[in-house]
C-alpha positions in Angstrom: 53.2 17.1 -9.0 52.0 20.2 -7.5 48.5 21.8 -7.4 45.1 20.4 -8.6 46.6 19.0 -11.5 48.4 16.7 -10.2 45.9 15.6 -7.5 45.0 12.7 -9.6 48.1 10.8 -9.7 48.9 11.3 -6.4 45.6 9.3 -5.8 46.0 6.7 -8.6 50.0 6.2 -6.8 47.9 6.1 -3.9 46.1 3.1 -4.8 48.7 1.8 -6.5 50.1 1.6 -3.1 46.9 0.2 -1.6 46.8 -2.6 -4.0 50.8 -3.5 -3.3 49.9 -4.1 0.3 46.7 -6.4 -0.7 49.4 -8.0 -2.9 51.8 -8.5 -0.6 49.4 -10.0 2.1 48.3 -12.8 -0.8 52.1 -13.7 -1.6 53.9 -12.9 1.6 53.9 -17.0 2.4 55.0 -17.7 -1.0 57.9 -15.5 -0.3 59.7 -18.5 1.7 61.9 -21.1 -0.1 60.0 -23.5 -2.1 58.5 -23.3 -5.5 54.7 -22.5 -6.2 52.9 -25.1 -8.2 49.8 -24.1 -9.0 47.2 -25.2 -12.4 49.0 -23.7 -14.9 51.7 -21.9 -12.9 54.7 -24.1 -12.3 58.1 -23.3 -11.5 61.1 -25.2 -10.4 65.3 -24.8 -10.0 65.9 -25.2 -13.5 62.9 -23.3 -15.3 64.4 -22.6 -19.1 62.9 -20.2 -21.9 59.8 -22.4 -23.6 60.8 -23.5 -27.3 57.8 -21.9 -27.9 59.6 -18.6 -28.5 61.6 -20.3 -31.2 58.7 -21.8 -32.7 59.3 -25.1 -31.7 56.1 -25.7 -29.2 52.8 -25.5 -31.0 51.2 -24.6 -27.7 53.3 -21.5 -26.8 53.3 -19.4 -29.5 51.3 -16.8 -28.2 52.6 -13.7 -25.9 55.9 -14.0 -27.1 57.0 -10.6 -25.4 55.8 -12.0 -22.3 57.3 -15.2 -22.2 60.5 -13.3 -23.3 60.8 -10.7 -20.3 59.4 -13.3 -17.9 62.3 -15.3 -18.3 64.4 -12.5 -18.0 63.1 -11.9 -14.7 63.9 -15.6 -13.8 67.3 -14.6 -14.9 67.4 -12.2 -12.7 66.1 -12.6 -9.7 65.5 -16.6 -9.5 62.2 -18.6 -11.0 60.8 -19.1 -7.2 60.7 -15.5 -7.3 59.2 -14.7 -9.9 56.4 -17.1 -9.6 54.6 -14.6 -6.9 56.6 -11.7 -7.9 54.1 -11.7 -11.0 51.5 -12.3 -9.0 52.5 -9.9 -7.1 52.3 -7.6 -10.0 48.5 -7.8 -10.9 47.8 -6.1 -7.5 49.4 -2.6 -7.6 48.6 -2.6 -11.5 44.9 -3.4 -11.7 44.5 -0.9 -8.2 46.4 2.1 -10.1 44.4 1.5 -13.4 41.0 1.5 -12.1 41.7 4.2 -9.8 42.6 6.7 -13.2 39.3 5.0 -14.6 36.7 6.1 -11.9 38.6 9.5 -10.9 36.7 11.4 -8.9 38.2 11.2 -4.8 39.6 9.1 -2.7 36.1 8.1 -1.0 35.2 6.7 -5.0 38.8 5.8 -5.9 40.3 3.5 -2.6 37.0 0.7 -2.5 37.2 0.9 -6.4 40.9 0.2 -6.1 40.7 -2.4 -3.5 38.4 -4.2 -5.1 39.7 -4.8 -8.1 42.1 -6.8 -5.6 39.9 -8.3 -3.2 36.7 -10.4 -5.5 35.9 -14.1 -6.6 37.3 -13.5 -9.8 40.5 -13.0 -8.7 40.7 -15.5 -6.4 39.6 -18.1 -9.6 42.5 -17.1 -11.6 45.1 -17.1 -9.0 44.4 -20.5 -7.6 43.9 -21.7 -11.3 47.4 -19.8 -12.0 46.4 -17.6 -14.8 48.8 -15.2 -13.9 49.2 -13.7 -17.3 45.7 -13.5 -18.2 45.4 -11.3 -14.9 48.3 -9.2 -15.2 46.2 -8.5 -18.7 43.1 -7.6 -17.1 45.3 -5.2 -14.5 46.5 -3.3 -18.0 42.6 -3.3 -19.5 41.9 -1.2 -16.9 44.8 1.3 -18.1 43.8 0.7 -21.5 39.6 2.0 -20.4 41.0 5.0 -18.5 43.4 6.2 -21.6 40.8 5.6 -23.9 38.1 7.4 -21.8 40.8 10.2 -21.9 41.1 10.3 -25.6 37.7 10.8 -26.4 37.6 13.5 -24.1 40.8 15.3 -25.9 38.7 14.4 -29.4 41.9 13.7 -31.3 41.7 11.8 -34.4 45.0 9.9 -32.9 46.2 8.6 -29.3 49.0 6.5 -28.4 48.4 6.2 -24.9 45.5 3.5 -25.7 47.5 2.0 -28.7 50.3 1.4 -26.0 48.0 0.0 -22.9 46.6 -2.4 -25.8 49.8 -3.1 -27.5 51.2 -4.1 -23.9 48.1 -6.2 -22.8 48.0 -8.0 -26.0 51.5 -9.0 -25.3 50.7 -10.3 -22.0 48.3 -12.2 -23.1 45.9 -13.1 -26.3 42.7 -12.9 -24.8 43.5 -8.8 -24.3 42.8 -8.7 -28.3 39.2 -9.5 -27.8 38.6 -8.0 -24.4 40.2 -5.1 -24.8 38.8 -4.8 -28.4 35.3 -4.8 -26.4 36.5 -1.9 -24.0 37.6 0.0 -27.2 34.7 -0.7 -29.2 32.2 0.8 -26.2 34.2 3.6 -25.7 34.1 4.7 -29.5 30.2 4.3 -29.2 29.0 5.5 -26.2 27.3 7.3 -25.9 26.8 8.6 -29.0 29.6 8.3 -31.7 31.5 11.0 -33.6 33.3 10.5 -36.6 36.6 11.0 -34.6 35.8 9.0 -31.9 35.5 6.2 -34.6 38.6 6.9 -36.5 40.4 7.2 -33.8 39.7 3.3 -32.3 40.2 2.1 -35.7 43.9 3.8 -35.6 44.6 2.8 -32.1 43.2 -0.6 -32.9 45.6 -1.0 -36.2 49.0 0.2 -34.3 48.6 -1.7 -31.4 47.6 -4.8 -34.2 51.9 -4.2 -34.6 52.8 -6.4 -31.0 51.5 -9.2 -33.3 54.3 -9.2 -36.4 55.6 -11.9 -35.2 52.3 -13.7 -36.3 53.1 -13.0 -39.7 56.2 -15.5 -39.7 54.1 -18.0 -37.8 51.6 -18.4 -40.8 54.1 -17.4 -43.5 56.2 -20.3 -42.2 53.4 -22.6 -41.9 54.9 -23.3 -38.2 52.6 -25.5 -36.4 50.0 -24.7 -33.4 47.2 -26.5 -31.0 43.7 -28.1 -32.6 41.3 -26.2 -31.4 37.8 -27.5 -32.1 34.4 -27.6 -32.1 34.3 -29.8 -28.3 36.2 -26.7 -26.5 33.6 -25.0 -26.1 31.8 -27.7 -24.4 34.9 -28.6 -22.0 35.8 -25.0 -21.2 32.0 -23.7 -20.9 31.7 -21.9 -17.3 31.1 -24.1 -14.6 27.1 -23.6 -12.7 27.8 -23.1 -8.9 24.9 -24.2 -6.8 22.8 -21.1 -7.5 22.8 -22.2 -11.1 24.9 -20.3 -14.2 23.2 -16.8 -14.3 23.9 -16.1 -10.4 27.7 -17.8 -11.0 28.1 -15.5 -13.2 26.9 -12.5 -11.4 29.0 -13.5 -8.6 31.8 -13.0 -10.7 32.6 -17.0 -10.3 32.5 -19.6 -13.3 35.6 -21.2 -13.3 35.0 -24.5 -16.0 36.8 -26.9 -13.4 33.9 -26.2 -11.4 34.5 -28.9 -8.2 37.7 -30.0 -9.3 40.3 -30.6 -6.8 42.3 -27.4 -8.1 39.2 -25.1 -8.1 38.7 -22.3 -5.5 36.7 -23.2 -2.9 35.1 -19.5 -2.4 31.6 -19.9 -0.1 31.1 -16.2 -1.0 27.3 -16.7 0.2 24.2 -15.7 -0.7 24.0 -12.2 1.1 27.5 -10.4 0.4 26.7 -11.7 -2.9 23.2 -10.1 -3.4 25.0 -6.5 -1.6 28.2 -6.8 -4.4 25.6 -6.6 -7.3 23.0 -4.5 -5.8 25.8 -1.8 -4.8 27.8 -2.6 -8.1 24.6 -1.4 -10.1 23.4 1.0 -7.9 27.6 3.1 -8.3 27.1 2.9 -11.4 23.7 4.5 -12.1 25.5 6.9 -10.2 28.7 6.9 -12.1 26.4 7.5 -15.3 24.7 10.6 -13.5 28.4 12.1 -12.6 30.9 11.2 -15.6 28.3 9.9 -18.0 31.3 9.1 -20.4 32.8 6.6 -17.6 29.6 5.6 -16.4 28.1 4.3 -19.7 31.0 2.6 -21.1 31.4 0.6 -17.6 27.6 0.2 -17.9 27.4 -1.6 -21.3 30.4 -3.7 -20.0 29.0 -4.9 -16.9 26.0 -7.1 -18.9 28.0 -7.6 -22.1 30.7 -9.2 -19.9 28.0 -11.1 -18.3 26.5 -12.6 -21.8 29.5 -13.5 -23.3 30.5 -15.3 -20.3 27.7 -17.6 -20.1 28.9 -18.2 -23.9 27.1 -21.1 -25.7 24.9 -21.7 -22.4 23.7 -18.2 -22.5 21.4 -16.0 -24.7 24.0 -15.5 -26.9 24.7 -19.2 -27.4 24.3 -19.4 -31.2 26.5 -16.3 -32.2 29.5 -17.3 -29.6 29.2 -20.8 -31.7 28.9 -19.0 -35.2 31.6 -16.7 -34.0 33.7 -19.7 -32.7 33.6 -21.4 -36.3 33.9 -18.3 -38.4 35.9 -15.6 -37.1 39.5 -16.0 -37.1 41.7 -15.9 -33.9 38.2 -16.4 -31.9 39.2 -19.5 -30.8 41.6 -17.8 -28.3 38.2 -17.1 -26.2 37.1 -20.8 -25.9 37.1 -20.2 -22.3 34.0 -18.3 -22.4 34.0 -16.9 -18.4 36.9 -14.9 -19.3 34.8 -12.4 -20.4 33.5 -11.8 -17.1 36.3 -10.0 -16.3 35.2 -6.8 -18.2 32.3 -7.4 -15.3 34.6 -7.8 -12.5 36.4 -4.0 -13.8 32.9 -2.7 -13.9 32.1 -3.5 -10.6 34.4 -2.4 -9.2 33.9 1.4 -10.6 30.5 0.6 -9.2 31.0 -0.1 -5.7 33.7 2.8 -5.9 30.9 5.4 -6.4 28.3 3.5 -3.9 30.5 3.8 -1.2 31.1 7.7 -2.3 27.3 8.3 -2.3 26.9 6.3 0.9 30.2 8.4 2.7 28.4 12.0 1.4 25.0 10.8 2.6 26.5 10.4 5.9 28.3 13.3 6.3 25.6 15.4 4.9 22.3 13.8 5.6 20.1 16.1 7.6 17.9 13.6 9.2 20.0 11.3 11.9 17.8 8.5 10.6 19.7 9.0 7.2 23.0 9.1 8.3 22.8 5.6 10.2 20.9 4.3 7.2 23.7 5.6 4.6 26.2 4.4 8.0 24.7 0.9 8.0 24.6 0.0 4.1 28.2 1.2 4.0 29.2 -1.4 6.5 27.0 -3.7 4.7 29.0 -3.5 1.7 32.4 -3.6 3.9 30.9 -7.5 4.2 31.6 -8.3 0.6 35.8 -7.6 1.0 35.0 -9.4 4.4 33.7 -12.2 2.8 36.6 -12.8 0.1 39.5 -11.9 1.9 39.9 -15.1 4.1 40.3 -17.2 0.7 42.4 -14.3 -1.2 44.7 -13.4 2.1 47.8 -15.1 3.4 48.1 -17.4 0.4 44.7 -18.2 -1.2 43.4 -18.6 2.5 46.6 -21.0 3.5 45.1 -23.3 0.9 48.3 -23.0 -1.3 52.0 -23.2 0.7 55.0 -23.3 -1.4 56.3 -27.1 -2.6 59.7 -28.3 -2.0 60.6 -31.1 -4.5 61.0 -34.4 -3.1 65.1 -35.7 -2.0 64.9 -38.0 -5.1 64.1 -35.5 -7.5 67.3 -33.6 -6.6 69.5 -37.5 -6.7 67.3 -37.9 -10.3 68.4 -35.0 -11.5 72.0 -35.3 -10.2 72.4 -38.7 -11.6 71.9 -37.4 -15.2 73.2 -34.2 -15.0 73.0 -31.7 -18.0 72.9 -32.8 -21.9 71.1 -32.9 -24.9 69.4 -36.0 -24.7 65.4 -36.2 -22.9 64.0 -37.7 -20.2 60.6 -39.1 -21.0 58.4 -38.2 -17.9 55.6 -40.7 -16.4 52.6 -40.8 -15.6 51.7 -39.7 -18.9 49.5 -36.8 -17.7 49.6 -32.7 -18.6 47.9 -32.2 -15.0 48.5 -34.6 -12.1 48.3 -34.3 -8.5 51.8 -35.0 -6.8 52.6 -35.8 -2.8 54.5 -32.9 -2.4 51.9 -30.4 -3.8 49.3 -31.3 -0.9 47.5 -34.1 -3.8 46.7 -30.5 -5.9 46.2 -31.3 -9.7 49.3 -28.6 -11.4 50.5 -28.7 -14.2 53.5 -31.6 -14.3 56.6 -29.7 -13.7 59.0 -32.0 -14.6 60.3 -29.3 -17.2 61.1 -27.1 -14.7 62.8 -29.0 -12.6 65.1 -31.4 -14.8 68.2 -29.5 -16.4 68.4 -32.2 -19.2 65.2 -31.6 -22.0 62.1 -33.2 -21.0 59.0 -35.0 -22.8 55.7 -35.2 -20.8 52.4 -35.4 -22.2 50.4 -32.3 -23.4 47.1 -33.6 -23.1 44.8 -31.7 -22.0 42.2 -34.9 -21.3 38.8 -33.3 -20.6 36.1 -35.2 -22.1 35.8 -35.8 -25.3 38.8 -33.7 -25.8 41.7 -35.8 -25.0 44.3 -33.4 -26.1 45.0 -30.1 -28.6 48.6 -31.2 -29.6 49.4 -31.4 -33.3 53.2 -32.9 -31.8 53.4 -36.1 -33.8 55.9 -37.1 -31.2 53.6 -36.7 -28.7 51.0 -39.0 -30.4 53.7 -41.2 -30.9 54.5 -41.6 -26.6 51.0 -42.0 -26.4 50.3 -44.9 -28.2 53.3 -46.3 -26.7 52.5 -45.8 -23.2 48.7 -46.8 -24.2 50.5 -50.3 -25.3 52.5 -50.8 -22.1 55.5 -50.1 -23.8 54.7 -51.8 -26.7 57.1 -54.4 -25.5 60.7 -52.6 -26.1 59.9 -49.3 -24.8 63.8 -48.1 -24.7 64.2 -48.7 -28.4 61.5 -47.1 -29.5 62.1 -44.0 -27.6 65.4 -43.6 -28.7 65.2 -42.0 -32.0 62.6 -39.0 -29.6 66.5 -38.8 -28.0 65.5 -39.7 -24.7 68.3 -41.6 -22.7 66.1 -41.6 -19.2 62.6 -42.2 -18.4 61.3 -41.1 -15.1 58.1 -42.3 -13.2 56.7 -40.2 -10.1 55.1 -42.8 -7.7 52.8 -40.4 -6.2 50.1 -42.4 -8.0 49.6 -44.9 -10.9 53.0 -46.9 -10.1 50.7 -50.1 -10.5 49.5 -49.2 -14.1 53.4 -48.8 -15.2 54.3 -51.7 -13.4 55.3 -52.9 -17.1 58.2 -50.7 -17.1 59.9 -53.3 -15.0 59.2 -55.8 -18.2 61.4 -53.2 -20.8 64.7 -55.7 -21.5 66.0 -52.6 -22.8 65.3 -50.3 -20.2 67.7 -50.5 -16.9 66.4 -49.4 -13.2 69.5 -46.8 -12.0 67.0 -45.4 -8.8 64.0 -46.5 -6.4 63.0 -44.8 -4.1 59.5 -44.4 -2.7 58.6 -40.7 -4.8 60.4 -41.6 -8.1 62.0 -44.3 -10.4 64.7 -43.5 -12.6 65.7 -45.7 -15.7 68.5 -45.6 -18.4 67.4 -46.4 -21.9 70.1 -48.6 -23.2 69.2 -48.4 -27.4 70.7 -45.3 -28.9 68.7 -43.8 -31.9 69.5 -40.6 -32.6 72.7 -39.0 -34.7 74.6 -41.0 -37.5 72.3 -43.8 -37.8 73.5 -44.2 -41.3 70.9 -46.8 -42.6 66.9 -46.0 -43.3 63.9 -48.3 -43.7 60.3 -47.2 -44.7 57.9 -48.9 -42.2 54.9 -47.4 -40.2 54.0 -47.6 -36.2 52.8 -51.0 -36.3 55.7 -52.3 -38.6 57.9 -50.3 -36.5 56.6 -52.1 -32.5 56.8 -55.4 -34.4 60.5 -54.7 -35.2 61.2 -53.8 -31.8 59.3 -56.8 -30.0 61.2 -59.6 -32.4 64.2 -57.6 -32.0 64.7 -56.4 -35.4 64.9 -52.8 -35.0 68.4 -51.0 -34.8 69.6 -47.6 -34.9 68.1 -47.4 -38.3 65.5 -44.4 -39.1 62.7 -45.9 -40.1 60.9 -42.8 -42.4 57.2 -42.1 -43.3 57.5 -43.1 -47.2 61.2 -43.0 -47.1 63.8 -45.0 -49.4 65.4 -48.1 -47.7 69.0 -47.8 -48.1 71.6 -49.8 -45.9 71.7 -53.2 -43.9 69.5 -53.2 -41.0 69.4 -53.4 -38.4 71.8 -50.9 -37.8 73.7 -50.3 -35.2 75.5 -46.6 -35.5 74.4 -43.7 -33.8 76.3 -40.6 -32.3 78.0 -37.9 -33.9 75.4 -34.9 -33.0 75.4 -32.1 -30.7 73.0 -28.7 -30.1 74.6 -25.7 -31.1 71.7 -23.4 -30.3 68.2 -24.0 -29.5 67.7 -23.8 -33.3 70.5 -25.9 -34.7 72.4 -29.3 -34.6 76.2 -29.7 -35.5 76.4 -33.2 -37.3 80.3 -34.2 -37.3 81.9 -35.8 -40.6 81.8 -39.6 -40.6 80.0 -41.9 -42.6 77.5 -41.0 -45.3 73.9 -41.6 -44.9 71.1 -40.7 -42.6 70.8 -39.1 -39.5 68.5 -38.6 -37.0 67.8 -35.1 -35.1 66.1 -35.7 -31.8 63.1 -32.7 -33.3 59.9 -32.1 -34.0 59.7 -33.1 -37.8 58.7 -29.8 -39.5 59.6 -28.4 -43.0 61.5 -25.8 -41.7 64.2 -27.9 -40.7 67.2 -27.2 -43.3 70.3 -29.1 -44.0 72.3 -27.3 -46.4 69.7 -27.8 -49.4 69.4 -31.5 -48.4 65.6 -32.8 -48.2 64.3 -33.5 -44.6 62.3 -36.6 -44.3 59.4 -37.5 -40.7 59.9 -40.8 -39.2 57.6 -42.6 -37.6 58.4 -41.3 -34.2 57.6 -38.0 -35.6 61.4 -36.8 -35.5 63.5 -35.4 -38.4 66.1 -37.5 -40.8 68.4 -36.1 -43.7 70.3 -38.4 -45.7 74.0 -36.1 -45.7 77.3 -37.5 -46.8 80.7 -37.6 -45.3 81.0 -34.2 -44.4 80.2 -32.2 -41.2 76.7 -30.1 -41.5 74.4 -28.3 -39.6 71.0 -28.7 -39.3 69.2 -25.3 -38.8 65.3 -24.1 -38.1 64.9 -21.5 -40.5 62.0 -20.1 -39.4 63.8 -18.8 -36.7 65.1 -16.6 -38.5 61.8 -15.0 -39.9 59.9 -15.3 -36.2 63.6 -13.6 -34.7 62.6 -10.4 -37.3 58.7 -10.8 -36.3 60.0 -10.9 -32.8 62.1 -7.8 -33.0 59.4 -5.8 -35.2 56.6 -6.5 -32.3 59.2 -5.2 -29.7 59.9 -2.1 -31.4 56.3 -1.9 -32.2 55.7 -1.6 -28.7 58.4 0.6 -28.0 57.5 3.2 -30.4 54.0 3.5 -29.1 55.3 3.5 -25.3 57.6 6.4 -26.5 54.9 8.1 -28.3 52.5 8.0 -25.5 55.3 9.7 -23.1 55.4 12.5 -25.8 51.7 13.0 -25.8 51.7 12.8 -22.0 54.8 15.4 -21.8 52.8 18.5 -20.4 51.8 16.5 -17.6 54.9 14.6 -17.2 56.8 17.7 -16.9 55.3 18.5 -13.9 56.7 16.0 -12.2 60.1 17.3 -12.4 58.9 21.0 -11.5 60.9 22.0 -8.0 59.3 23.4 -5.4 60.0 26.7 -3.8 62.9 27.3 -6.1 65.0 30.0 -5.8 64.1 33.5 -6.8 64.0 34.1 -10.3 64.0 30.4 -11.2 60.9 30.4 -11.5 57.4 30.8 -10.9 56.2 31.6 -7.3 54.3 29.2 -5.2 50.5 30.0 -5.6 51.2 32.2 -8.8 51.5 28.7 -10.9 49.1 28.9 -13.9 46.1 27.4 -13.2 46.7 27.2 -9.3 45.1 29.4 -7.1 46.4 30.8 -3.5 43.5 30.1 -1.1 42.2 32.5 0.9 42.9 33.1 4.5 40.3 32.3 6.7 39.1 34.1 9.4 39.3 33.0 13.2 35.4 33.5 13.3 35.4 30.8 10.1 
């Protein structure tokens, strides 16, 4: 773009650029062969699409979109790949979105830009491996600059913030409420019109459209995590030494606090004390030079703050009442989060300190100025100083790339590909493994196995042992809290699990009873991982049913008494048991089950139990492992989810949502756009002539004298 007017995205590609080589200096070690396994960012050679995005994981239904194009990227490109290639991402993205917010010139934009990149916050999430929640925050910047923008224009209607929400939103939830926050500020400071009103409440509504897909969720009562009152305690931000209000300041908080996977960030008492006082000293500044900019980021700053601190703060009573009352609050149980509308407005902050501190330099009159101004600037340098030996170079070296262990790969060859599950021990959502440097991650076992995989989703934090809903899950529990329950392999057969794995990083001793399973057989040992083949079958034309509960149902197992038979939750008994049929099933999507013709009577799908589940107009009934029966005669049937088809159309609807608001923003932003394809000294006649552009003026020559 030629000429002032496009002097402003030449700076925000600028920084754009600035933050892509601060990216690339975190991931450039993840960039070797391995697999980065971080808190909740796992990936492995066999990463699939979550069941989530066909409603059939309670605890990813949220972010479809996301969780839709991410795999696509896997697809293309590999799932070691993209595990820092989104990373990656946040860098160039938050740089380029906070340099449109500040404006102004490259002395205000480049330390704003940089560090948006380079603070404790960032360095919490990565090592925790929020990566969608960041790549969020990166687009909230976007989403304050476009919405700073609109109010200027004073139209009643702008897409450009619709689609910057829209998009964060599908990233990830937590954009709703942050981003809400951002919009809300801008509408009202400082002081209100009626457009400026209307306006967020239109933005607010079409952007509300990357949600459809929420619609089928509740109209098809699909099932999602428990999420209750002892959250908030579990994920309250974690005091540092300095106690909670100077955490928080210090843009830190994480709620694992001291936990083996938590930043170790000595950011220290004085960079600290300069980040804050420069912060709030830009953006007294900011508020004298764009008071629009400057008063939004200035209400932000605090409110981010307040809400942080959540029910340990000021506002502890209405997070609480807010918590309990308001619907789709619960997404923000992890109250620090909201320190990142701080972290944003800091960073405008420090943009404009250093700005004032580079004039006052170059045009301080008194020598004693300019080395003050000269001094405080370096000063502040100390704070990116501080933080970049635990951001740089991979979290500081603290995080290398993982290479699964030999007997993973012989595990996994040994089973090969099918429908049937391999049930995954210890019984732990977050463990520590040998070959992750002892770091607590999220088990990966998913990622890795080709064959489907059951491993615990419990979260285990306090009094909060787990948000899962998953009957089957409760169901392993119990077992595994029994030792097995004395016939392990039977009893896991109707969940359609054929293997069961143990990791021997840790715990081996506590599942030393898997030794004492008669129907369990050991097919590997080696010193990282066990491997055992479940004998019982369970799943498919079992043909008989029993009505029984757990207890009645381990009993069975230990005397021997239990079969094939589905043994249902208030079900009819019909047939001799035990039985001994099985078989007859296969997947025919992730959605459906083909059940071949053979004998009439039940059979068991290897599912979450759900109401959803259809079989030609045929009642579905739960059994006890929490799994899905149908009583079907002689004839072949399939087994569909129809729910799919309703969350497919909500899924569809949010995506064209988004695209419609993408499209609509390039067609409010075509005056600029077109400038972008204007060619430079064209030909005669083509034309206008250079310096006779509207808008542009030819400078002046100077003299020799000037």
């Amino acid at each position: 773009m030629r000429g002032p007017a496009g002097r402003p995205a030449r700076l925000t590609a600028e920084c754009a650029l600035l933050g892509l080589v601060a990216g690339a200096a975190v991931v450039a070690p993840w960039t070797r062969a391995g697999y980065l396994l971080l808190l909740d960012w796992v990936s492995g050679p066999h990463q699939a699409i979550n069941p989530g995005l066909y409603g059939l994981d309670p605890a990813a239904l949220d972010a479809l979109p996301y969780r839709l194009a991410t795999q696509v990227l896997r697809e293309a490109v590999g799932p070691g790949a993209t595990s820092w290639l989104m990373i990656l991402l946040y860098f160039p993205l938050a740089a380029g979105g906070v340099s449109a917010l500040v404006r102004g010139g490259r002395l205000r934009r480049y330390p704003a830009a940089l560090f948006v990149c380079c603070n404790p916050f960032v360095v919490e999430r990565i090592q925790a491996g929020h990566v969608p929640f960041l790549v969020s925050v990166a687009l909230l910047c976007w989403l304050l600059a476009s919405a700073l923008h609109a109010r200027r224009r004073g139209h009643w209607f702008a897409a450009r913030p619709a689609g910057w929400y829209a998009l964060a939103m599908a990233v990830g939830p937590h954009a709703a409420w942050l981003g809400g926050a951002g919009l809300l500020a801008v509408a009202l400071l400082p002081r209100p019109r009626r457009t400026d009103l209307v306006r967020t409440v239109l933005v607010v509504c079409a952007a509300g459209g990357i949600y459809a897909y929420a619609l089928a969720v509740l109209a098809s009562a699909i099932l999602t995590v428990r999420v209750g009152a002892g959250d908030l305690q579990v994920y309250a931000p974690h005091a540092g030494p300095g106690g909670l209000p100077a955490t928080l300041v210090s843009l830190r908080g994480f709620w694992r606090g001291a936990a083996d996977s938590s930043p170790q960030l000595g950011l220290g008492f004085a960079p600290a004390a300069l980040m804050v006082v420069a912060a709030l000293t830009g953006l007294v500044r900011l508020v004298r030079h764009d008071r629009a900019t400057g008063t939004v980021l200035a209400v932000l700053a605090p409110a981010g703050l307040l809400l942080g601190a959540g029910i340990h703060g000021p506002l502890a009573a209405a997070y609480q009442a807010a918590f309990d009352l308001v619907p789709l609050f619960a997404a923000m149980r992890e109250q620090q989060k909201w320190v990142a509308l701080t972290m944003i407005a800091y960073a405008a902050g420090i943009g404009a300190a250093v700005e004032g501190l580079a004039v006052a330099c170059r045009r301080a009159r008194l020598p004693v100025l300019r080395l003050t101004a000269a001094g405080t600037l370096l000063a502040v340098s100390t704070v990116y100083v501080a933080v970049a030996p635990s951001l740089f170079w991979g979290l500081g070296g603290s995080v290398p790339v993982s290479n699964y262990p030999a007997s993973w790969y012989a595990a996994d060859a040994m089973m090969g590909a099918g429908d049937e599950a391999v049930l995954f021990l210890p019984w732990h959502e977050y463990q520590p493994f040998t070959f992750t440097g002892s770091r607590t991650v999220a088990t990966p076992a998913a990622a890795f196995f080709r064959r489907p995989v059951l491993s615990s989703d419990a979260v285990e934090l306090g009094p909060v042992r787990t948000n899962s809903v998953s009957r089957r899950m409760a169901y392993v529990q119990r077992l595994v809290a029994a030792g097995g329950a004395g016939g392990l392999g039977r009893l896991v057969a109707p969940l359609g699990v054929r293997y069961v794995a143990l990791a021997r990083d840790r715990e081996t001793g506590v599942y030393a009873w898997l030794e004492r399973q008669g129907d369990l057989t050991r097919i590997l040992r080696t010193p990282d991982l066990d491997l055992y083949r479940v004998e019982p079958a369970g799943t498919g034309r079992v043909v008989a049913a029993r009505s029984g509960d757990y207890a009645r149902a381990v009993g069975w197992a230990a005397r021997g008494a239990l079969g094939t038979e589905a043994v249902l939750v208030d079900g009819p008994d019909r047939g001799p048991v035990p039985s001994s049929s099985s078989g007859g099933i296969h997947r025919v999507s992730s959605t459906s089950w083909r059940v071949r013709a053979g004998a009439p009577g039940w059979v068991v799908i290897p599912e979450e139990w759900s109401p959803g589940w259809a079989a030609g107009g045929r009642p579905t009934r739960r059994t006890v492992a929490g799994t899905l029966a149908v009583e079907v005669g002689a004839g072949a049937v399939t087994v569909r989810y129809t729910p799919w088809r309703w969350l497919r159309l909500g899924l569809i609807t949010s995506l064209l949502s988004l695209v419609v608001l993408l499209v609509a923003g390039l067609v409010e932003h075509r005056r600029e756009l077109s400038q972008w394809w204007a060619v430079p000294g064209a030909s005669a006649g083509s034309g206008p002539r250079p310096g006779r552009s509207r808008g542009i003026r030819r400078p002046r020559r100077r003299s020799a004298a000037s």
